[in-house]
N, C-alpha and C positions, 0 to 999 in steps of 0.2 A: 484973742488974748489967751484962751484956754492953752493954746497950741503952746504959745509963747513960752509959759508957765513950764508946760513939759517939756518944751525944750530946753531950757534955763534947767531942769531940774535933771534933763543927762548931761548937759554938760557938767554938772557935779558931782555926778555918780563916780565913784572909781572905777565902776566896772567895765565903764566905756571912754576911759580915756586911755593917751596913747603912751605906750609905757615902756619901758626896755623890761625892767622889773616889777613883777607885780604890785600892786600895794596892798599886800597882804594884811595891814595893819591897820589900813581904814575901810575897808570893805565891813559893813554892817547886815544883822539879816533883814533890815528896810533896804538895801539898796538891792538885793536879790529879785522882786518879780519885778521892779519897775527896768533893773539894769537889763536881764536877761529878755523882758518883752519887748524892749527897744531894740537888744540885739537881733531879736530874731527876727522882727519889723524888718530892719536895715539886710538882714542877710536875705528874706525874702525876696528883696527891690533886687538884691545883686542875684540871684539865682534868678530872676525874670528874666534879666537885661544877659544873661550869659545866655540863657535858654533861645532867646531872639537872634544874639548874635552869635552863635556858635561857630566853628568850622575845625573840622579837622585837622587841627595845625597846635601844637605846644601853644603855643603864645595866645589862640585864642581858645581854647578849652581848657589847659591844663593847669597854667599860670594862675587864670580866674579863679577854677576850682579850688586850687590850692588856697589861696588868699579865704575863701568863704570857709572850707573845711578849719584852715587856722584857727581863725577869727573864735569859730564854735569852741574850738576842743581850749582855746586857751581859756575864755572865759568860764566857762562850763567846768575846765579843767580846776581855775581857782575857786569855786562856790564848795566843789565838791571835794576840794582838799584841805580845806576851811571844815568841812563836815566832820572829816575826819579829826581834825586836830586840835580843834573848838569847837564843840558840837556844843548847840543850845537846842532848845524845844523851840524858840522862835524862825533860829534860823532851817531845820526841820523840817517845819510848815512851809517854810517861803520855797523850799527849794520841792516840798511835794506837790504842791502846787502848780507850779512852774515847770515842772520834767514832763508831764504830757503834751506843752505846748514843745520844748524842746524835740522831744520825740516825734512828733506830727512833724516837725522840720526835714529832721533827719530822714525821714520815712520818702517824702517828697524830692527830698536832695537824690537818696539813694534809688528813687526809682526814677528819676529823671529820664525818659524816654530820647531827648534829642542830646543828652551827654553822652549815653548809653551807647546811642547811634552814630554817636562822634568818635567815639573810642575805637566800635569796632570798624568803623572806616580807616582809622589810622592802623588798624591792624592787619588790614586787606590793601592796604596803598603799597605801590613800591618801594615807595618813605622805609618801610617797615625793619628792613635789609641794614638798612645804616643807623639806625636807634642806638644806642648806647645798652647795657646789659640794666643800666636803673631804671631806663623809659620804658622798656620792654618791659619790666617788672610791674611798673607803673600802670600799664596799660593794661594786662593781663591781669591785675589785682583787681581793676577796677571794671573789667568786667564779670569776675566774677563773683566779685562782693554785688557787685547791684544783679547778677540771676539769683544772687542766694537773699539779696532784699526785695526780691518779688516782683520786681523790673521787668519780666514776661511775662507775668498771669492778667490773664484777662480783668477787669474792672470789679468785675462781681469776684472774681477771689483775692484780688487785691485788696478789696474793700476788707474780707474777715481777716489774710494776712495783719493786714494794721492795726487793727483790734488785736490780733491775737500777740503783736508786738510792743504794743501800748500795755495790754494787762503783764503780759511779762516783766517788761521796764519796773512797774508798781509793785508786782509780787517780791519782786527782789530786792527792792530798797525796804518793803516793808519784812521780808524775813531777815535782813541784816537788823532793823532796828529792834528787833524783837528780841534777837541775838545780845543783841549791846543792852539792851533793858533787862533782861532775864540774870546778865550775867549781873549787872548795876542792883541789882535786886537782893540775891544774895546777903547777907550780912552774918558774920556771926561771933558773937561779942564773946569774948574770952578775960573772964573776970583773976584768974585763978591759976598762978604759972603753971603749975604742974599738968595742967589739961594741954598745954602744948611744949612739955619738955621736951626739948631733942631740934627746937628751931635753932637756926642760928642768928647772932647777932644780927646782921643786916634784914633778916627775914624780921625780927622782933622791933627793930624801927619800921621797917615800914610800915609792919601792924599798928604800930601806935600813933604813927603818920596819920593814916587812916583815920584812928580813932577820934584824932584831935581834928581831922577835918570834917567828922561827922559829928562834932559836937560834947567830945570829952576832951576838953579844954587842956586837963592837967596833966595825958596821958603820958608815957616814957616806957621807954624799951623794955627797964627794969620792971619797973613793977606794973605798966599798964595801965587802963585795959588794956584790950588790942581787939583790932575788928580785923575776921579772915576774910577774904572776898575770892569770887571765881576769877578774878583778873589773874592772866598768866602768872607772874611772879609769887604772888602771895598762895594760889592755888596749888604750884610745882614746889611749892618750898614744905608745902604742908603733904605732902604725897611722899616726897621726897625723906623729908626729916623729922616728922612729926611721932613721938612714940606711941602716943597715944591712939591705938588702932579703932576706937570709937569715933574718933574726932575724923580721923581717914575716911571712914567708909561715910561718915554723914556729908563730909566738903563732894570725895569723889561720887554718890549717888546725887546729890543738889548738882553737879557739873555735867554727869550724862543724861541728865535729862532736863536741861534749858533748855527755854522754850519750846516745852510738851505740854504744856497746860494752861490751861485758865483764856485768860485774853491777849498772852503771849505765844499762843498754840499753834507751833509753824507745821505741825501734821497738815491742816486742809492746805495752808500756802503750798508743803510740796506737794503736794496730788495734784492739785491744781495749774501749778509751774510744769508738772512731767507729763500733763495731759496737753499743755498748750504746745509745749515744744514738742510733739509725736503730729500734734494737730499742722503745725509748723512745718515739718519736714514733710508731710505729705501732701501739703499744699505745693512743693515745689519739689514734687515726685522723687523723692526718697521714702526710702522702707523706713528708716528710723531716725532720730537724731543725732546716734550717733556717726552715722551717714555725712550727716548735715555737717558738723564739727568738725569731721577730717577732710573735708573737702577742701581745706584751709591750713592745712597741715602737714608736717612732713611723712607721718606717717600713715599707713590704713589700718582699718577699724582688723584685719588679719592681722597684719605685722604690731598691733600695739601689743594683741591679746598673744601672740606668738614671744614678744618679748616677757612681758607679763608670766608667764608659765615658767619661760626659761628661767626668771628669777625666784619663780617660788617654790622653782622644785630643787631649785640649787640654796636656797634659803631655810626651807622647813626640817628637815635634821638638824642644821645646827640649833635653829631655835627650839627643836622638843631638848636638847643637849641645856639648854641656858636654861629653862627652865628647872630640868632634873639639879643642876647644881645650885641652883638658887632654893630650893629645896633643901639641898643635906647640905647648903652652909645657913640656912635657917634653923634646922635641927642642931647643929652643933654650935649654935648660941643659944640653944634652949629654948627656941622660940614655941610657942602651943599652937600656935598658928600651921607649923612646917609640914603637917601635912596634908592641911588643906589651906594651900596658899590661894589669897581671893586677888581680886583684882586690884583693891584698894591696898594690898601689901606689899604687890610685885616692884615699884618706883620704890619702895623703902629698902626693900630687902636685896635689892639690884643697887640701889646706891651705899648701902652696908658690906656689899661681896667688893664694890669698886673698892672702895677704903680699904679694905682687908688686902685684894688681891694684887692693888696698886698702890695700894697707899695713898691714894689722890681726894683730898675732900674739897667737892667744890669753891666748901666754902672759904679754905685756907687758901686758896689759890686766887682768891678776889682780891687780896692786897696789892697784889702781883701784876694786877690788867687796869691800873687805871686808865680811863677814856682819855684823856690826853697824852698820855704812854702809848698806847695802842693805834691812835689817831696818827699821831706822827710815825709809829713802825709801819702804818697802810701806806703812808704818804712816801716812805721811802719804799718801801717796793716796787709801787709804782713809778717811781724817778726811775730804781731799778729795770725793771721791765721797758716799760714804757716811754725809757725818758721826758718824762714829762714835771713839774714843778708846779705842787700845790700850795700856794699862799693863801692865807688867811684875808678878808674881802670884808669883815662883819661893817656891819655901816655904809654899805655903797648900796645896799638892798634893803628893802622897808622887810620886815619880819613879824611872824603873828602871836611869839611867845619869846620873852626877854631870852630862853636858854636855849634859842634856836641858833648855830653857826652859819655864816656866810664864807665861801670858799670860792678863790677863782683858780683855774689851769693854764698854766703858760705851757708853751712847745720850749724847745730848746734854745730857741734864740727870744726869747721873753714875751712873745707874745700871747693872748690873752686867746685861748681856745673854747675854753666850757667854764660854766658856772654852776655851784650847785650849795643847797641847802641841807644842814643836815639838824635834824630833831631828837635828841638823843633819849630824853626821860618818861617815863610811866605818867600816865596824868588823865587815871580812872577814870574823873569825872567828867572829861571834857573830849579824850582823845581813844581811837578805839583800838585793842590790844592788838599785839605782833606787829611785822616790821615791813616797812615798802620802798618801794623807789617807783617813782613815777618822772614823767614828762614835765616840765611849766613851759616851756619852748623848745622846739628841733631848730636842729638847722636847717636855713633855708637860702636858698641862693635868691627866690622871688621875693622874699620878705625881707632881705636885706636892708639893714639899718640908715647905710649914705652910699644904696646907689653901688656898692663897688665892692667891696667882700662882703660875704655869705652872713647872712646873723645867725648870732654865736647859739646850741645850747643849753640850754638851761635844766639841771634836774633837782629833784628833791629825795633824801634817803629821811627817812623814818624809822627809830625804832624805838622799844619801850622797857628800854635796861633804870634799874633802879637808880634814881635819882642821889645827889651828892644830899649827905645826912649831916648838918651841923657844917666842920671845917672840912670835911673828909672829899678829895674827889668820887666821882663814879666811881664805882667797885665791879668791875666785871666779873661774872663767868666765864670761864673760858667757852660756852655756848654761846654766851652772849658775844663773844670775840668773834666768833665764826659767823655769828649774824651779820656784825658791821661787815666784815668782809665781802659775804654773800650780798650786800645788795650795794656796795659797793662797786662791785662785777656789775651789776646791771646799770648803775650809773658810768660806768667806762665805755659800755658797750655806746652808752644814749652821748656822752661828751667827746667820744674819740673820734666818731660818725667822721669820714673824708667826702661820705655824699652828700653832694648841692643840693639835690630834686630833693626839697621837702617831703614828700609822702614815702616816699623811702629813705631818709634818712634817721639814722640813729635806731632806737631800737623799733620803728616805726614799720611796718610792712613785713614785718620777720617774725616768721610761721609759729604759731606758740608753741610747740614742742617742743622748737632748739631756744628757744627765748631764756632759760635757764643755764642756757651753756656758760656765760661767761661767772655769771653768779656762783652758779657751782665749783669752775675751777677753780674759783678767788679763795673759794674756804682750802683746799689743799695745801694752800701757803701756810698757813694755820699748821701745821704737820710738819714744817722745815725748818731747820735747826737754825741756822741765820737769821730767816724771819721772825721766828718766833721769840728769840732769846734777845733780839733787838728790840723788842717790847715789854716783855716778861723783868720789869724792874721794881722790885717794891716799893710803893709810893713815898715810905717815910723813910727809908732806910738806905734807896737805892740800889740793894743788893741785885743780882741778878738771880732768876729761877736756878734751886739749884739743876745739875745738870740730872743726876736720877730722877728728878719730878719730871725733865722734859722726857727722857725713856720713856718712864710711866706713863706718860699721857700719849705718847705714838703706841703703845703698846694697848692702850684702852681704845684708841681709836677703833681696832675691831672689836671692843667688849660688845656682848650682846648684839652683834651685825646682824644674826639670821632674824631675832626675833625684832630689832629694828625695820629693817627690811621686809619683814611680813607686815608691821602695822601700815608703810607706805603702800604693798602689794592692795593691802585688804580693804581702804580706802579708795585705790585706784580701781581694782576690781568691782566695788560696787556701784561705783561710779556708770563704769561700762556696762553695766548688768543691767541699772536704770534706765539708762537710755538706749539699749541694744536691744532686750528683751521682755523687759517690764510691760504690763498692760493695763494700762491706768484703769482701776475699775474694776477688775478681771478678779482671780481667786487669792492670788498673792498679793497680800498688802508689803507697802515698800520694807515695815520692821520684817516681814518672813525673806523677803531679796536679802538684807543684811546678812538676818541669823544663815540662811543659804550659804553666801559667799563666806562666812566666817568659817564655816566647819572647813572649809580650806585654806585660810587665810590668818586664825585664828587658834594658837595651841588652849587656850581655855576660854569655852565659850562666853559671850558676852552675857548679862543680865539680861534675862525673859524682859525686864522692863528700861533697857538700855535704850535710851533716844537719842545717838550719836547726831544721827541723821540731822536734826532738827538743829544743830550747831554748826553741820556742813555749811559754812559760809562759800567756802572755797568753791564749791558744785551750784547753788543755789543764790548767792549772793554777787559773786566772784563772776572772772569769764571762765572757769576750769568747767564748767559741765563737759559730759564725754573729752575730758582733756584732762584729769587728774595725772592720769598717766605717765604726762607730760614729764614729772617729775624723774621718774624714771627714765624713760628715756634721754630726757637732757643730762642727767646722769652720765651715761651712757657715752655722752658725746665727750663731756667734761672731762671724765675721769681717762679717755681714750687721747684728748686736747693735753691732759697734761702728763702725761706718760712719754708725749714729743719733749718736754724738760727732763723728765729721767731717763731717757733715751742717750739724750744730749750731755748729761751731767751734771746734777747738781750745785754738785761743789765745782764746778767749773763757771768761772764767773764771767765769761768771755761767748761760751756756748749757750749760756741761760740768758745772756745780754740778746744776741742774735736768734736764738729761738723766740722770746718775747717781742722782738722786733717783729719776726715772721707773725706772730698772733693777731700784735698790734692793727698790718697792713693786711690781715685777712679779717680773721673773727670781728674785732673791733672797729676797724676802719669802711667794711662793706656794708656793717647794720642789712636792711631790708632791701638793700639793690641787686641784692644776684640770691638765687634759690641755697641756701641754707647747706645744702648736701654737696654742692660746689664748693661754695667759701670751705669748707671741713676739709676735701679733700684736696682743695689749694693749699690749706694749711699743712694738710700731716698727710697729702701723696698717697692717701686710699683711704677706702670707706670706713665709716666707725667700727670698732668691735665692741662687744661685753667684757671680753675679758678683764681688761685694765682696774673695771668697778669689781668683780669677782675679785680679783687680786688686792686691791688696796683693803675690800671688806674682808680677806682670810675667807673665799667661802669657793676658792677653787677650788680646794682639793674635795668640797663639800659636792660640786656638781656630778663629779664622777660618780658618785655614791647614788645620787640621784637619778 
């Protein structure tokens, strides 16, 4: 009877039934340990019966494998994207829970000894010769992901392996929440215009937003309250525009040092995380992790830190240069501050020089980007490019928040290619800050829907631009324009995918260094006079941006490059520094590795009590550990990728048609089936350079100097 019961009760779960689209909208945090313990139940039985009946053939290892790996990431995929974008305390618990039985799965999948043994049969067979460039990728991914999951060591190091991958799993769900809590915590109620004169409008709604969601019922723009918060927007608006330099220094010192204290104290969590993963890499005989990290990568642990240099020594002139003028144009506005500018004055007094030098105020330029303006200028570019046709889809997919969009992608003769979600608004209390693109399904030729073509697909963009206030659309930044852009790219890369073989398809098996390429290029378009001005409409008026504000804003595009490009160096540097040389334990605690790498990385040094670290999500929560880097080098590739369009000509609409075509049938259409440094030099006929990022950032003529 008991049986009966539960099984009557998965067939009612959402999380295990069978779905094109997820149902995002009836998924509960009760259906999370019963959905996911049934999953894992059932993936077990099929990982038995693969493990008995294996053989060295596609169809009986590879096919299987794929189907169980799916199964995992799709479900696991929606719990944890649900986390993100309706986070409850109940559902939290379900899913803490439940990630250590997940992980003991995975653990066992990946060290699979008779898959392990099948793969590398098929890689010693004569088969081997006639593989396709995806299979080979395929096969070769998957033996080395299970030697770097512990798939050789003996029983007794296998056994602390697991443990030491288990507490990692946990440290890092729990330094992200502590993140999200520390920042959720903050509050700071502003009774009294003049304490924050110098916001602008939309920054002053949302303050009051705030307020009246936390219980000041009558609050308004005008007259308030207003509650500031650490959440991205309200935090950069107050750095940013705030006059009041008391108010500055209290928001930015509450922001560097989240979760440093009390019972949100991610200090032990990183000691603890840098010692497992050193313990990690030397179980499966590396010197260090970041050893471990490029193993899987295009680049090595030489060539990151070789790039790394090249950029900062071509970078830090100009940036002591931005500083000094940020200085004597502080003094000749009279400021008392000017000549000892702190840290909490440099975002104000950099967005006071922007105004002056360019004339460009963010905030006047948010009439200009409404999200459905901007939405439809991506959507033609991409026709543009890509030939490709995005129609609007809302209602064919169950969704998790009424202001979520549904979108499908036709190819040129109408058919239905990729699907994809997009999340646009801030939603402090539930959803957690900055922007993503993730996976809900790849293509897959074995998972195929009736038998006969590939299933489609599926991605989700996220980001947390300020919400429509009253009648008003979204109001963009022009930052914020770059953002949809930016993860848009990595949604192209995941929808355009031509590969069948699930595990390499879409943005799936593709090395994370270059994983940023397409994302990067996408914000460039942002920079082009056609793209840009085919969006740039002011929402009530229609007018178009005039044309000196678009100048101005290519002409800002290098504002402050070198000391921009030092803050990505000096994050990415300590990154490497932590996992290269750090000695958990040892005489240097990780705050001295910071202050260390800053005196190089940093023209004013950071606060003795600065706890950046402790908000690195990215390294600590994130997969960036010994991969920050990343950023820069995909960079690197991006800005080298679209330099083939200014090569080609711009304004030549016939050359930018067939260059984009070429991106399409490489970058885009290869995803994870051929090595990253091929598909590149398929594309643009030789290897990356630096240059092209040097030159769009204005910091060439800077290297020479250097």
């Amino acid at each position: 009877m008991a049986a009966a019961v539960a099984a009557a009760a998965d067939v009612e779960n959402p999380l295990l039934k069978n779905f094109d689209f997820p149902p995002f909208d009836s998924v509960e945090a009760d259906h999370v340990r019963p959905g996911v313990r049934a999953l894992l139940k059932q993936l077990e039985d099929d990982l038995d019966e693969l493990e008995r009946t294996v053989e060295p053939t596609w169809s009986k290892l590879v096919e299987p494998l794929e189907k169980i790996v799916d199964k995992l990431s799709v479900v696991w995929g929606m719990v944890n994207h649900l986390k993100a974008v309706k986070d409850t305390a109940e559902l939290r618990a379900a899913i803490e829970e439940v990630q250590p039985e997940k992980v003991k799965f995975q653990l066992r999948l990946g060290q699979s000894k008779p898959i392990y043994n099948a793969f590398k049969a098929i890689q010693e067979s004569p088969e081997w010769q006639h593989l396709s460039d995806a299979r080979k990728r395929i096969v070769e991914g998957q033996i080395k992901e299970a030697v770097l999951g512990g798939v050789a060591l003996d029983d007794e190091k296998r056994e602390e392996f697991n443990k030491v991958e288990q507490e990692l799993e946990r440290l890092s769900q729990k330094f992200g929440e502590n993140v999200l809590d520390a920042t959720k915590k903050f509050e700071r109620l502003v009774t009294d215009k003049k304490e924050i004169e110098g916001l602008p409008p939309t920054a002053l709604g949302l303050a009051a937003q705030t307020a009246v969601s936390k219980g000041h019922p009558g609050a308004t723009s005008e007259d308030g309250p207003w509650i500031i918060t650490l959440d991205g927007p309200s935090f950069m608006s107050v750095m940013q525009h705030c006059r009041n330099r008391g108010l500055r220094e209290e928001v930015y010192r509450a922001y560097i040092t989240r979760a440093s204290s009390g019972d949100l104290d991610n200090t032990p969590i990183i000691d603890q995380i840098l010692k497992l993963r050193l313990e990690k890499a030397r179980l499966l005989n590396y010197n260090n992790y970041a050893e471990v990290s490029m193993a899987t990568k295009m680049a090595t642990v030489e060539k990151a830190q070789e790039l790394l240099e090249k950029l900062r020594s071509a970078s830090w002139d100009a940036a002591v240069k931005d500083l000094e003028e940020l200085k004597y144009f502080a003094k000749s506005q009279g400021a008392a501050e000017a000549d000892d500018l702190r840290h909490w004055d440099i975002s104000f007094w950099a967005e006071r020089l922007r105004e002056a030098k360019y004339d460009i105020n963010e905030e006047e330029l948010r009439p200009y980007f409404s999200l459905p303006k901007v939405m439809n200028g991506l959507f033609n570019l991409a026709k543009k490019l890509f030939d490709i046709n995005i129609e609007a889809a809302d209602g064919l997919a169950p969704v998790w928040n009424s202001d979520v969009r549904f979108y499908c992608i036709k190819d040129s003769s109408g058919s239905p290619t990729a699907y994809f979600y997009f999340d646009p608004y801030s939603r402090p209390s539930e959803k957690r800050g900055g922007a993503w693109m993730d996976e809900v399904v790849g293509r897959s030729r074995v998972l195929s829907r009736n038998g006969t073509s590939p299933r489609l697909p599926v991605a989700h963009m996220v980001c947390n631009q300020t919400p429509p206030v009253g009648d008003k659309p979204s109001l963009m930044t022009f930052r914020e324009v770059e953002t949809v852009f930016h993860e848009f790219g990595h949604a192209l890369q995941h929808m355009l995918t031509k590969v069948d073989e699930g595990l390499v398809a879409g943005i799936r098996g593709i090395e994370w260094d270059a994983v940023e390429l397409p994302s990067q290029f996408m914000e460039n378009w942002c920079y082009h006079r056609e793209t840009l001005m085919g969006i740039a409409k002011h929402y009530e008026t229609g007018e178009n941006l005039p044309e000196e504000v678009f100048l101005k804003l290519v002409a800002a595009r290098t504002y402050r490059a070198g000391t921009l490009s030092l803050r990505q160096l000096k994050f990415a540097t300590t990154d490497l520094e932590l996992h290269l040389n750090y000695v958990p334990g040892g005489p240097e605690s990780i705050y001295d590795v910071d202050q260390r790498v800053s005196k190089r990385t940093q023209i004013i040094p950071p606060l003795p009590e600065d706890r950046f670290l402790c908000g690195f999500s990215h390294i600590f929560a994130g997969g960036y550990a010994a991969g920050y880097y990343s950023y820069k080098w995909a960079e690197v590739l991006s800005a080298d990728a679209f330099s083939a369009f200014e090569d080609a000509g711009l304004d030549d609409n016939k050359a930018v048609e067939e260059t984009g075509h070429k991106f399409r049938e490489t970058i885009l259409a290869l995803g994870g089936g051929k090595a990253p440094l091929e598909v590149f030099v398929e594309f643009r006929g030789r290897e990356p350079s630096p240059e092209a990022l040097l030159r769009h950032n204005g910091l060439l003529a800077a290297t020479a100097s250097a």
